[in-house]
VEXDO-778369 format. One record per residue: x, y, z negated of N, C-alpha, C in turn; residue number from 1. Coordinates in steps of 0.05 Angstrom, whole numbers, plus 5000, padded with zeros to 4 digits. Layout:
BEGIN
{n.xx:X | n.yy:Y | n.zz:Z | ca.xx:X | ca.yy:Y | ca.zz:Z | c.xx:X | c.yy:Y | c.zz:Z | num:NUM} $
...
//
This chain:
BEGIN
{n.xx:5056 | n.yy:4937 | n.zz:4636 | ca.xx:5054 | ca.yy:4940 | ca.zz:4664 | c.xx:5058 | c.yy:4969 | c.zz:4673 | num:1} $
{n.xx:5049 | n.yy:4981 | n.zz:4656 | ca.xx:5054 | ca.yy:5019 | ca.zz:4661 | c.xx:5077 | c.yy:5029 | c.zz:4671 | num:2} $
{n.xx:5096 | n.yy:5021 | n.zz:4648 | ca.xx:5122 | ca.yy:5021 | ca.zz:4647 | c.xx:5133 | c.yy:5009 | c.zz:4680 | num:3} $
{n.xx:5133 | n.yy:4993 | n.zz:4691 | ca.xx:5137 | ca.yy:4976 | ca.zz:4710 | c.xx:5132 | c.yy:4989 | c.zz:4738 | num:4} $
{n.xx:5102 | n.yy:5008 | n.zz:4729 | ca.xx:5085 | ca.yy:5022 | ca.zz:4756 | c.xx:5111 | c.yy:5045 | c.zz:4752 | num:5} $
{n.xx:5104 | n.yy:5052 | n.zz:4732 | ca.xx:5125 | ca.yy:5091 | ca.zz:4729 | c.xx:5156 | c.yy:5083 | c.zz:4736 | num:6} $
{n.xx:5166 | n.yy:5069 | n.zz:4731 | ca.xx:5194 | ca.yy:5056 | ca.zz:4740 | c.xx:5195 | c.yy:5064 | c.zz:4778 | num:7} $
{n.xx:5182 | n.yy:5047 | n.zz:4785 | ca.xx:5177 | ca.yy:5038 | ca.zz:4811 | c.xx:5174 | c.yy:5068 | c.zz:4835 | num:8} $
{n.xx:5153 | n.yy:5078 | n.zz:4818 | ca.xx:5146 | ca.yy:5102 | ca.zz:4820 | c.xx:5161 | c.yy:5127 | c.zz:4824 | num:9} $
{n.xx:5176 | n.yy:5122 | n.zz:4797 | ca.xx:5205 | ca.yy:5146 | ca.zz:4805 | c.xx:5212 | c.yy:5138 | c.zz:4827 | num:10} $
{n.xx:5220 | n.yy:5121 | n.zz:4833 | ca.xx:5244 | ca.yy:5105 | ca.zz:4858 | c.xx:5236 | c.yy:5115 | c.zz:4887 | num:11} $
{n.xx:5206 | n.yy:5110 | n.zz:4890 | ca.xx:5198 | ca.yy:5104 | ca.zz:4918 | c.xx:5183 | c.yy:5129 | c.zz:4922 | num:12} $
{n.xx:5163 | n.yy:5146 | n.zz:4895 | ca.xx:5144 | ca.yy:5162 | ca.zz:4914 | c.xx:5150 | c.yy:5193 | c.zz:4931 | num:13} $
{n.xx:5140 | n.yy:5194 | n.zz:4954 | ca.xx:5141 | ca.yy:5211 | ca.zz:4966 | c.xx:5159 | c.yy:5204 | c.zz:4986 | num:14} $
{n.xx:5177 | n.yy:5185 | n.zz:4987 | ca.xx:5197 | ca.yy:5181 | ca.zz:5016 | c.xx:5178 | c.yy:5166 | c.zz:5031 | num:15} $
{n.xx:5189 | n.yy:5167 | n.zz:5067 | ca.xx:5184 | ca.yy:5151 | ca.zz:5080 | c.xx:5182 | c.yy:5125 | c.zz:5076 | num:16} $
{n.xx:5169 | n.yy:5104 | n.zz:5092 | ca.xx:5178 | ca.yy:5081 | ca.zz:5086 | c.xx:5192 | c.yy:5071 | c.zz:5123 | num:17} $
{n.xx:5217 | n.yy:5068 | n.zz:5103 | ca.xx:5239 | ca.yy:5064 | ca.zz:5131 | c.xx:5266 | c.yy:5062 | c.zz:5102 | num:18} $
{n.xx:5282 | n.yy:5034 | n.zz:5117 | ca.xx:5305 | ca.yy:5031 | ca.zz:5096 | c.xx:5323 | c.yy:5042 | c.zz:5092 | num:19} $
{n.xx:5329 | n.yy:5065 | n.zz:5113 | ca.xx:5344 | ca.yy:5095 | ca.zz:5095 | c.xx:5333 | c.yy:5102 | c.zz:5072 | num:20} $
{n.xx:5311 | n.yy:5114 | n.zz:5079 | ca.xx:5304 | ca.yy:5133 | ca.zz:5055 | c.xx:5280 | c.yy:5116 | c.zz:5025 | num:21} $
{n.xx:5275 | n.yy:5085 | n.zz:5038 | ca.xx:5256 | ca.yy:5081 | ca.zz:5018 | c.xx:5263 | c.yy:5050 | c.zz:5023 | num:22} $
{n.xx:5296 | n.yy:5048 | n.zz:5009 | ca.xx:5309 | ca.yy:5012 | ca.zz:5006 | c.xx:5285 | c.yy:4993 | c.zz:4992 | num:23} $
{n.xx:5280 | n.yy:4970 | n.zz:5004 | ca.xx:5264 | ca.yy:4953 | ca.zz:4992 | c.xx:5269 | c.yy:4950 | c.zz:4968 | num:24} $
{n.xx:5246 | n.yy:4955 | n.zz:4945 | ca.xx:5237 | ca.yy:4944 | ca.zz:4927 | c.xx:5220 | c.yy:4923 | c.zz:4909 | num:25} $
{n.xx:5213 | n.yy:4914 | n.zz:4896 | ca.xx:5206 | ca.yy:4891 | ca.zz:4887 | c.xx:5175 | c.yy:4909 | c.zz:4877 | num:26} $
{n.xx:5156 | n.yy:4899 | n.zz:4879 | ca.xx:5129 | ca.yy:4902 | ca.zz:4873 | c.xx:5131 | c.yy:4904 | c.zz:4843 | num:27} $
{n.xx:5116 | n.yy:4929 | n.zz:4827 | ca.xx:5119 | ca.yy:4925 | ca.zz:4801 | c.xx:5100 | c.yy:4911 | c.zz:4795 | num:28} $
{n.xx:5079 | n.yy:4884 | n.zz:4818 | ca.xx:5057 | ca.yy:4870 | ca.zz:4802 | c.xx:5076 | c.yy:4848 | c.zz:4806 | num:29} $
{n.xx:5100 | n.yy:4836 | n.zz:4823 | ca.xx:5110 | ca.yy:4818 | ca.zz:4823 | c.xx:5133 | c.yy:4808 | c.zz:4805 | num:30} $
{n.xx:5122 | n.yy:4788 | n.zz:4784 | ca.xx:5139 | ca.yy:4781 | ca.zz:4758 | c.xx:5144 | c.yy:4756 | c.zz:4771 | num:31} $
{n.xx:5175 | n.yy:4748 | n.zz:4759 | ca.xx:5179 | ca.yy:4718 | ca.zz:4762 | c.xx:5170 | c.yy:4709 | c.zz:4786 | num:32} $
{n.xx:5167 | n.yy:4717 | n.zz:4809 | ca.xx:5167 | ca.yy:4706 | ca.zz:4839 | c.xx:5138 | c.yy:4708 | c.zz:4841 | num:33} $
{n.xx:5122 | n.yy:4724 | n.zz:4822 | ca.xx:5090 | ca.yy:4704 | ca.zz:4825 | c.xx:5078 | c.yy:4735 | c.zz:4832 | num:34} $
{n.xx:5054 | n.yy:4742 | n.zz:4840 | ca.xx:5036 | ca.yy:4772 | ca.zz:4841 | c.xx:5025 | c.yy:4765 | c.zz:4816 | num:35} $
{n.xx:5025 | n.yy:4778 | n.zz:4793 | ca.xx:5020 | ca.yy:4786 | ca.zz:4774 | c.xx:4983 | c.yy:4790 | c.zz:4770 | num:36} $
{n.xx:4975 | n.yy:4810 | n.zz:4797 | ca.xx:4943 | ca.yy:4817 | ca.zz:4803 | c.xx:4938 | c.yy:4797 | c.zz:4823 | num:37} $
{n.xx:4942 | n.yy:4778 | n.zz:4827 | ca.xx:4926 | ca.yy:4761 | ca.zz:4858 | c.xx:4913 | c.yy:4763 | c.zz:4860 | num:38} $
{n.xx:4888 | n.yy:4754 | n.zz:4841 | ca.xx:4866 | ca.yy:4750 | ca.zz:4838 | c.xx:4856 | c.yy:4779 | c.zz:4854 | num:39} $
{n.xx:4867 | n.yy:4795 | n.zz:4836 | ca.xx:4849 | ca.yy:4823 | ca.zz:4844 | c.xx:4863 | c.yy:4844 | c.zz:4849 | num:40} $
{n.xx:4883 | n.yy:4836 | n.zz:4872 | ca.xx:4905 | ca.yy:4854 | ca.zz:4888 | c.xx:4883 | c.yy:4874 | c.zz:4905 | num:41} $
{n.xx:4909 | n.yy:4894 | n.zz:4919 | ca.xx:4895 | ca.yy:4908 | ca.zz:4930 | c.xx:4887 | c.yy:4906 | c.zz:4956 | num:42} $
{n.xx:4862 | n.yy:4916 | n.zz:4976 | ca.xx:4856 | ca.yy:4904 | ca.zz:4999 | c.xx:4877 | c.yy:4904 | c.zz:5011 | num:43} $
{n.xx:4903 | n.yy:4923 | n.zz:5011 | ca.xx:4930 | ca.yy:4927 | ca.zz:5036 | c.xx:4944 | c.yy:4892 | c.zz:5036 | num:44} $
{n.xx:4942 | n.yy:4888 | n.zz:5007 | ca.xx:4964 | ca.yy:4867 | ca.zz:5007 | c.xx:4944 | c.yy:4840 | c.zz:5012 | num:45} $
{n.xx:4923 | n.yy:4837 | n.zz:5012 | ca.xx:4901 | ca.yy:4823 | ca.zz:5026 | c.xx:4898 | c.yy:4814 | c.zz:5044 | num:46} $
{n.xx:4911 | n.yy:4830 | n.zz:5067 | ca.xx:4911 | ca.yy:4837 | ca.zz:5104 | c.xx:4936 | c.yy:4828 | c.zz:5114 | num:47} $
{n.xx:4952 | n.yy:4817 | n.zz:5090 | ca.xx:4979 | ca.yy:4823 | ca.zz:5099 | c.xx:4993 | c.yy:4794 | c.zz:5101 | num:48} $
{n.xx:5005 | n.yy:4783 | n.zz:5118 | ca.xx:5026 | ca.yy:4749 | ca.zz:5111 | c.xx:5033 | c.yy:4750 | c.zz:5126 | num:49} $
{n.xx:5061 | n.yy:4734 | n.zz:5124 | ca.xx:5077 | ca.yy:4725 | ca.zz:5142 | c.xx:5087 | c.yy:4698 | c.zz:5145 | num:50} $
{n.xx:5078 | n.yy:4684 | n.zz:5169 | ca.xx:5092 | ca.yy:4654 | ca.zz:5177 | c.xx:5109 | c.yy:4644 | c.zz:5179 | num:51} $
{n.xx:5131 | n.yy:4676 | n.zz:5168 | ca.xx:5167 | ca.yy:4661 | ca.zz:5166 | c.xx:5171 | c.yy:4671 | c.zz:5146 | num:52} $
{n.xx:5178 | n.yy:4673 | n.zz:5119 | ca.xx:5190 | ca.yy:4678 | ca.zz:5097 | c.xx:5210 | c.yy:4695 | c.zz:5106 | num:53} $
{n.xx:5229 | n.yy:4681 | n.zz:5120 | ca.xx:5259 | ca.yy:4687 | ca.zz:5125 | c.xx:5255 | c.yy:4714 | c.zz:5146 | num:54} $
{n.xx:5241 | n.yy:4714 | n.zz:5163 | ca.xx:5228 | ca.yy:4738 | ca.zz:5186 | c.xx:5230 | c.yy:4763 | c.zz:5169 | num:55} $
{n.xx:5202 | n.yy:4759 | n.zz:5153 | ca.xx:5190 | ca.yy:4783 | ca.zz:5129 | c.xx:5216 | c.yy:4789 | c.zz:5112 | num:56} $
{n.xx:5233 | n.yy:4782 | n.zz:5103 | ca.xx:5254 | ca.yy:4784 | ca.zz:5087 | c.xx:5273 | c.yy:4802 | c.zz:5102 | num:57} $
{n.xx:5280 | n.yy:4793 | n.zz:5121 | ca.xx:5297 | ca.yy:4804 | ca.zz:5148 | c.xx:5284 | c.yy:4836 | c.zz:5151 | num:58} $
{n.xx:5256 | n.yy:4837 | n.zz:5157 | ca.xx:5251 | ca.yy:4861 | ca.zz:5172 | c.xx:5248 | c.yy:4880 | c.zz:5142 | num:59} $
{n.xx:5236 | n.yy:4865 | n.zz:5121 | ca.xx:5246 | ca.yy:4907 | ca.zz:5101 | c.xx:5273 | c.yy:4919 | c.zz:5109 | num:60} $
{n.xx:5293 | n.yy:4906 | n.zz:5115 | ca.xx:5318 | ca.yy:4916 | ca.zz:5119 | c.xx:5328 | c.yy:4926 | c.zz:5146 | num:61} $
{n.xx:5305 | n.yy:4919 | n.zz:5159 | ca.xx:5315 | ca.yy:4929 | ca.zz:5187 | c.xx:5287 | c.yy:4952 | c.zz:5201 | num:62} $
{n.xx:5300 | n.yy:4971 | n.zz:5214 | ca.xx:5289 | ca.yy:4989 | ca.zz:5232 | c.xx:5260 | c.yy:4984 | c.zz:5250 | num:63} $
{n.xx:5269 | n.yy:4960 | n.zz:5262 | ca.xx:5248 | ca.yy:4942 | ca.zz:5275 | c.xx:5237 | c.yy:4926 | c.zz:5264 | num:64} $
{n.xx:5208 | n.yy:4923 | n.zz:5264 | ca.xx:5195 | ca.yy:4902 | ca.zz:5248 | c.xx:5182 | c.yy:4875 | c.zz:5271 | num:65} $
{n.xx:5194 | n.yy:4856 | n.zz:5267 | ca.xx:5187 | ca.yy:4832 | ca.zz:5285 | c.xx:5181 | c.yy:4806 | c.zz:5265 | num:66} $
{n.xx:5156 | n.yy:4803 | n.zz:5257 | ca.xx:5156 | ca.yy:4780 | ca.zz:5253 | c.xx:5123 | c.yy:4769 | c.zz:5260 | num:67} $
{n.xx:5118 | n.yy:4741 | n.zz:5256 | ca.xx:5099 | ca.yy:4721 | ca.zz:5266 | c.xx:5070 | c.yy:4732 | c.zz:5240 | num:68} $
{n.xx:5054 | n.yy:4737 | n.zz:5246 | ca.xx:5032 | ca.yy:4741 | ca.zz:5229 | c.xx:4995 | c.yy:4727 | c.zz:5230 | num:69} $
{n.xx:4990 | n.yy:4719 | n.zz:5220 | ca.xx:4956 | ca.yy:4719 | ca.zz:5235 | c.xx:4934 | c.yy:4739 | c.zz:5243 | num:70} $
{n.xx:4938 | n.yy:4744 | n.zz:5275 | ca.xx:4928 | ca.yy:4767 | ca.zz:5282 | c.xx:4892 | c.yy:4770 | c.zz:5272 | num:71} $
{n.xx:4889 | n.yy:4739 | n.zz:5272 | ca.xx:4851 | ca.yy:4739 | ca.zz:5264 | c.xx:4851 | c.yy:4760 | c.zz:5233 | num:72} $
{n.xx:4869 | n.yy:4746 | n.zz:5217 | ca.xx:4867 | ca.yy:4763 | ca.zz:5188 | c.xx:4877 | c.yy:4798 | c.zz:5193 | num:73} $
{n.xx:4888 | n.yy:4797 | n.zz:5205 | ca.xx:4899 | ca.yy:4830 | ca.zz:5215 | c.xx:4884 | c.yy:4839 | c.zz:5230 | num:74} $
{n.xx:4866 | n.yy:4829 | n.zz:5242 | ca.xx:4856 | ca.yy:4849 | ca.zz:5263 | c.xx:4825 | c.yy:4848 | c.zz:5237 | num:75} $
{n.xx:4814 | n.yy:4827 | n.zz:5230 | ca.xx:4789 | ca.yy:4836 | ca.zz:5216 | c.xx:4796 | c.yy:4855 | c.zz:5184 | num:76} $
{n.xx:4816 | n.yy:4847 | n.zz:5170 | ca.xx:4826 | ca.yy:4869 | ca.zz:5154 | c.xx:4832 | c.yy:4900 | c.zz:5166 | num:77} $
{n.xx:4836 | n.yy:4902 | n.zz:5192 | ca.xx:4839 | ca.yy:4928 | ca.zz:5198 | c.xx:4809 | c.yy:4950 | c.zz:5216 | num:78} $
{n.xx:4791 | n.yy:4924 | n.zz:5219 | ca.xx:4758 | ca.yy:4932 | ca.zz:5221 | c.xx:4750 | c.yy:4936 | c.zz:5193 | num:79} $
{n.xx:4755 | n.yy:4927 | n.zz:5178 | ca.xx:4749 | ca.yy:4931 | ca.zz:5147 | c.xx:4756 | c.yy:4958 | c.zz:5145 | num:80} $
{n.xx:4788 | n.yy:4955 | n.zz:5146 | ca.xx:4793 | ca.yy:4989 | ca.zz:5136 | c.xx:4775 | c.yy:5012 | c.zz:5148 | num:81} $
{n.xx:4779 | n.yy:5003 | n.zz:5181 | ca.xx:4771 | ca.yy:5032 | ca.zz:5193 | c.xx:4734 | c.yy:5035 | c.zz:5178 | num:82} $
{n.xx:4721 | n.yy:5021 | n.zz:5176 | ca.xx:4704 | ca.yy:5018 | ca.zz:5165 | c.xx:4695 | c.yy:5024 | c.zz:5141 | num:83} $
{n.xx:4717 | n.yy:5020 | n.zz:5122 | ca.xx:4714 | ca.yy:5034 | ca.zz:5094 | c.xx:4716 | c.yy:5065 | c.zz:5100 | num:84} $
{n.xx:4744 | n.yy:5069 | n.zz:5111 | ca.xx:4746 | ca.yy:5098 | ca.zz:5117 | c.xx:4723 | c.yy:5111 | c.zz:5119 | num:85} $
{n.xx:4702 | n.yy:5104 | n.zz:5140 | ca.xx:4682 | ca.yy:5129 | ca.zz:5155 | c.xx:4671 | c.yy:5125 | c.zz:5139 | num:86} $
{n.xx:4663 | n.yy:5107 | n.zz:5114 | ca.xx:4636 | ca.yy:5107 | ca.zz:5100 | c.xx:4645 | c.yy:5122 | c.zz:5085 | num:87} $
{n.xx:4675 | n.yy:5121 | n.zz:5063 | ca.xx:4679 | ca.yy:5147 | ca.zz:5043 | c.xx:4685 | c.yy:5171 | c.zz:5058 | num:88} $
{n.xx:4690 | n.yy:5175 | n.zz:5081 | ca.xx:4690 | ca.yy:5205 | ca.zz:5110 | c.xx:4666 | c.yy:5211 | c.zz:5106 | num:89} $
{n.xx:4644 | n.yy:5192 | n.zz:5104 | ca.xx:4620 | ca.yy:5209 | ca.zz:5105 | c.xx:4599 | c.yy:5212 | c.zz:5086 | num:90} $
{n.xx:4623 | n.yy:5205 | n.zz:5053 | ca.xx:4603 | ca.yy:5215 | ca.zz:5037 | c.xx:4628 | c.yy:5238 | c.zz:5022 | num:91} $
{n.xx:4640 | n.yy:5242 | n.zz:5036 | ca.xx:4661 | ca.yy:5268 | ca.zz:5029 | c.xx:4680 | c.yy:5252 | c.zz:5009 | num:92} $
{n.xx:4685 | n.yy:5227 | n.zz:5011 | ca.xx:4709 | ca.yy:5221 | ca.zz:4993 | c.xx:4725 | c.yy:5216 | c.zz:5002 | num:93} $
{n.xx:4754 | n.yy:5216 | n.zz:4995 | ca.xx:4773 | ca.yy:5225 | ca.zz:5002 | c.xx:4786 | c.yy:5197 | c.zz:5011 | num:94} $
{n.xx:4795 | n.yy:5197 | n.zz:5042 | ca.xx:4804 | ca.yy:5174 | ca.zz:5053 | c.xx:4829 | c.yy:5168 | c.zz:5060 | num:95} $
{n.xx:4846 | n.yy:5180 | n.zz:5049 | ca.xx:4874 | ca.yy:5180 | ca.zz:5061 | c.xx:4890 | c.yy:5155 | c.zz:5045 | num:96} $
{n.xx:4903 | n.yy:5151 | n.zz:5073 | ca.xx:4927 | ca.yy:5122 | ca.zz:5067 | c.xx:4943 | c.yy:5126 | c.zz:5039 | num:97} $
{n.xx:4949 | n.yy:5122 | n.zz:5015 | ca.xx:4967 | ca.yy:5127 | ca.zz:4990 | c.xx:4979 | c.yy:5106 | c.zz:4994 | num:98} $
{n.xx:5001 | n.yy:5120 | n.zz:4974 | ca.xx:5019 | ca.yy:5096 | ca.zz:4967 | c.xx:5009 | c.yy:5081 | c.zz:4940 | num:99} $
{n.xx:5014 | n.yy:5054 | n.zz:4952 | ca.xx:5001 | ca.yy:5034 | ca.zz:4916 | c.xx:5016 | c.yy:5047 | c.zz:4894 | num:100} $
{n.xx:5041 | n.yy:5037 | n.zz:4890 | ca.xx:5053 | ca.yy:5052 | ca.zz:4874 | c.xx:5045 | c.yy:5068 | c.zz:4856 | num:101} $
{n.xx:5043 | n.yy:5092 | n.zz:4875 | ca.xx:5041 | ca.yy:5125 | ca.zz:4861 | c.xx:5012 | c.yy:5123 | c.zz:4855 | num:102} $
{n.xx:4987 | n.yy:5110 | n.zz:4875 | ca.xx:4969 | ca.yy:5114 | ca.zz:4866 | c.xx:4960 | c.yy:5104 | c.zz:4839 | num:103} $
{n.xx:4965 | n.yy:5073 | n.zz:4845 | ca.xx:4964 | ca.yy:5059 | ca.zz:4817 | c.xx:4966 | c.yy:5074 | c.zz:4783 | num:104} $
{n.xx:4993 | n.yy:5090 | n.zz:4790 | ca.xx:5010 | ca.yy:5100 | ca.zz:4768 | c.xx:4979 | c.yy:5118 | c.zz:4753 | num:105} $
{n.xx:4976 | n.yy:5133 | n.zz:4781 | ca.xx:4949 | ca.yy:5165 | ca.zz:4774 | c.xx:4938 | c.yy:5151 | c.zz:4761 | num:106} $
{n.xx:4920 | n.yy:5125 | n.zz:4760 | ca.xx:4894 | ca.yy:5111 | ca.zz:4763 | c.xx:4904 | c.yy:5103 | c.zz:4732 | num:107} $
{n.xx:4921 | n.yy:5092 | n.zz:4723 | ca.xx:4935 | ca.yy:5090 | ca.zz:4706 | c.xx:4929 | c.yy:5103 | c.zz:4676 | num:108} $
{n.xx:4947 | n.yy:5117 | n.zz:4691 | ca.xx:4952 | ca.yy:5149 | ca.zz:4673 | c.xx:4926 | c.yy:5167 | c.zz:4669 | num:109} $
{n.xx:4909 | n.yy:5164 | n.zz:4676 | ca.xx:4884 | ca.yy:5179 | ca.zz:4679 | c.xx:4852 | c.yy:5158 | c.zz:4679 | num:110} $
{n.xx:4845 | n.yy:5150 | n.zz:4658 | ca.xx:4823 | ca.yy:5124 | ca.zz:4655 | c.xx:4799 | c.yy:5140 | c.zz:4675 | num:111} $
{n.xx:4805 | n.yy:5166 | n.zz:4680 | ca.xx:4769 | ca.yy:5177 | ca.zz:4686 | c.xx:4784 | c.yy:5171 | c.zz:4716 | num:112} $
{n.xx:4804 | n.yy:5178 | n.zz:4727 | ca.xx:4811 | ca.yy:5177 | ca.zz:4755 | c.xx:4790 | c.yy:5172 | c.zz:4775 | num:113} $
{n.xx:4773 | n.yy:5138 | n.zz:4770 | ca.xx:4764 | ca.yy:5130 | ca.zz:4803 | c.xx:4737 | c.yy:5147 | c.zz:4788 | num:114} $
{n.xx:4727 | n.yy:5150 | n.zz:4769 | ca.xx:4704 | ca.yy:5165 | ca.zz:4770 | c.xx:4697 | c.yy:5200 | c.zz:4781 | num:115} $
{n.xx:4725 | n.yy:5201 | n.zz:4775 | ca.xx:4727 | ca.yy:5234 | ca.zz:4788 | c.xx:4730 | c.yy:5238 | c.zz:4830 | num:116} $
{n.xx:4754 | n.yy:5212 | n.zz:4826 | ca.xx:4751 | ca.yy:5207 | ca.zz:4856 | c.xx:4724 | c.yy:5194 | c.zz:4870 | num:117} $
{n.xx:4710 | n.yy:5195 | n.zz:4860 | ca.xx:4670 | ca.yy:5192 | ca.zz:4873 | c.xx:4667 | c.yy:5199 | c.zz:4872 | num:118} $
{n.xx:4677 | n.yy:5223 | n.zz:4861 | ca.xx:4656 | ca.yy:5250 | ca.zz:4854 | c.xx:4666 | c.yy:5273 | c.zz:4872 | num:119} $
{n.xx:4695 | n.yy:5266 | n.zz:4888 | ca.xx:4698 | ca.yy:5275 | ca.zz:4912 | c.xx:4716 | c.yy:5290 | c.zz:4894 | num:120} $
{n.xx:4730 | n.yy:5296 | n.zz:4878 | ca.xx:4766 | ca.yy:5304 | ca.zz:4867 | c.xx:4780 | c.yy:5293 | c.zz:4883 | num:121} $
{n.xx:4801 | n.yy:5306 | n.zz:4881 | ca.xx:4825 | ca.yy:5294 | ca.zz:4900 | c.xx:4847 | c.yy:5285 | c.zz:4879 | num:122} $
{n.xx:4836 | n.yy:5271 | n.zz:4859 | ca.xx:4854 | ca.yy:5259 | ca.zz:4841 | c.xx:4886 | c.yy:5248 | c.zz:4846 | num:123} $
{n.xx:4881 | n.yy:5241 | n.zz:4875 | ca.xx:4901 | ca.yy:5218 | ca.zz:4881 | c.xx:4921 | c.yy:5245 | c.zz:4908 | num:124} $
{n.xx:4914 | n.yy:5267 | n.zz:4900 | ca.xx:4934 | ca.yy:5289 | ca.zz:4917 | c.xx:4960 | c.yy:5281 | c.zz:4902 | num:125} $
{n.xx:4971 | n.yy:5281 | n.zz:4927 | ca.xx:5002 | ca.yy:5280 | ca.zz:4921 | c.xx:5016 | c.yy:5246 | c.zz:4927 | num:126} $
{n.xx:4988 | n.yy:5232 | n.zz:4932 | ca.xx:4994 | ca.yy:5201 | ca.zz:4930 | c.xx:4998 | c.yy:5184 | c.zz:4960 | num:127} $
{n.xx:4997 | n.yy:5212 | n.zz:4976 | ca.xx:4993 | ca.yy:5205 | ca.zz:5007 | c.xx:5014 | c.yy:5191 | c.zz:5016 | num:128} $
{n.xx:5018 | n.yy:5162 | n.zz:5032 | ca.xx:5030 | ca.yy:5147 | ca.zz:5042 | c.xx:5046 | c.yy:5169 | c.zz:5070 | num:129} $
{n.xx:5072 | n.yy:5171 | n.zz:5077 | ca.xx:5089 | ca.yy:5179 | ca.zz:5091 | c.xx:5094 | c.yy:5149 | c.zz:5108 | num:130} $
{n.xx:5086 | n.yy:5150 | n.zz:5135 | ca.xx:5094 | ca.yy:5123 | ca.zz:5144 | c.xx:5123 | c.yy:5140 | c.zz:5170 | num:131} $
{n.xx:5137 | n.yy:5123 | n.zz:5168 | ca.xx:5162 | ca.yy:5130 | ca.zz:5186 | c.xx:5156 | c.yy:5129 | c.zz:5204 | num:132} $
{n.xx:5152 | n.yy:5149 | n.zz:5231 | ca.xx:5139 | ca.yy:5153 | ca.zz:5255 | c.xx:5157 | c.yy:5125 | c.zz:5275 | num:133} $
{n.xx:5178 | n.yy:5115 | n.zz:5259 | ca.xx:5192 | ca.yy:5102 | ca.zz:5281 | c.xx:5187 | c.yy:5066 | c.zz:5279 | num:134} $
{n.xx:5170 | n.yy:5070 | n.zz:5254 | ca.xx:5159 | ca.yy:5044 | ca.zz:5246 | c.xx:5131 | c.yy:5038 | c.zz:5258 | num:135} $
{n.xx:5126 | n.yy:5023 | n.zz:5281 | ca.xx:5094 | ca.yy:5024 | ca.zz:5276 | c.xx:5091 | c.yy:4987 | c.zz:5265 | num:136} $
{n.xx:5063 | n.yy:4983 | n.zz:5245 | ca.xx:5058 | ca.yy:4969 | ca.zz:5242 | c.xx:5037 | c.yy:4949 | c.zz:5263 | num:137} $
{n.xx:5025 | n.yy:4933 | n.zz:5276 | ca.xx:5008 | ca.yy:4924 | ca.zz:5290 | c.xx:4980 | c.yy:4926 | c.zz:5268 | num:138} $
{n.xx:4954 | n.yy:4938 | n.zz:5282 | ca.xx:4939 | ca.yy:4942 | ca.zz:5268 | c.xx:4924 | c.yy:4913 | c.zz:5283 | num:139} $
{n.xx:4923 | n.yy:4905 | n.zz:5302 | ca.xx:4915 | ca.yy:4883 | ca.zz:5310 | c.xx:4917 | c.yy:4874 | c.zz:5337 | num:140} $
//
């Protein structure tokens, strides 16, 4: 699976996400059509579905993102987030959006990683998510 994260990794980290600079890719947890982690994916991809297959397929490739979602699951996944945020804001851990990807890779590559990141390291510098100012997602 390493191999799969670091692959992925080269490809995508540090660009925007917008289909100039960061062409859709295939999830390095997704083998054979299936998520690989379901069970114990990460909260982003948790929050996340779409009611048209064909919609979600359409919009990685396009500029504008338009498709049908469940706002109940999107809007309480995004009280979650803001909510995780202030609690690690207010014990000085570090709360910034990453990219799965690149973070994964650190977490990876480094077994002490989430123990250092509690301890308020910035392990995961360099792993910061760049969202394309021209993309907004609906937070809810």
């Amino acid at each position: 699976m390493l191999a799969r994260v670091v692959s992925l990794d080269e490809k995508t980290h540090g660009a925007r996400w917008s289909p100039s600079e960061r062409p859709p890719q295939p999830c390095a947890f997704l083998l054979e059509g299936a998520c690989r982690i379901y069970p114990i994916r990460p909260f982003v991809c948790r929050a996340w579905n779409s009611a048209d297959e064909g919609a979600c397929r359409r919009a990685l490739g396009e500029d504008v993102l338009e498709m049908r979602f469940d706002l109940f699951q999107r809007t309480t996944y995004a009280a979650a987030e803001q909510g995780l945020k202030a609690a690690l804001e207010d014990h000085r851990i570090d709360s910034a959006d990453l990219e799965l990807t690149a973070a994964v890779r650190v977490a990876l590559e480094n077994r002490d990683a989430g123990e250092r990141w509690l301890r308020g390291e910035r392990v995961f510098a360099g792993c910061e998510a760049k969202p394309d100012p021209r993309r907004r997602l609906p937070l809810a």
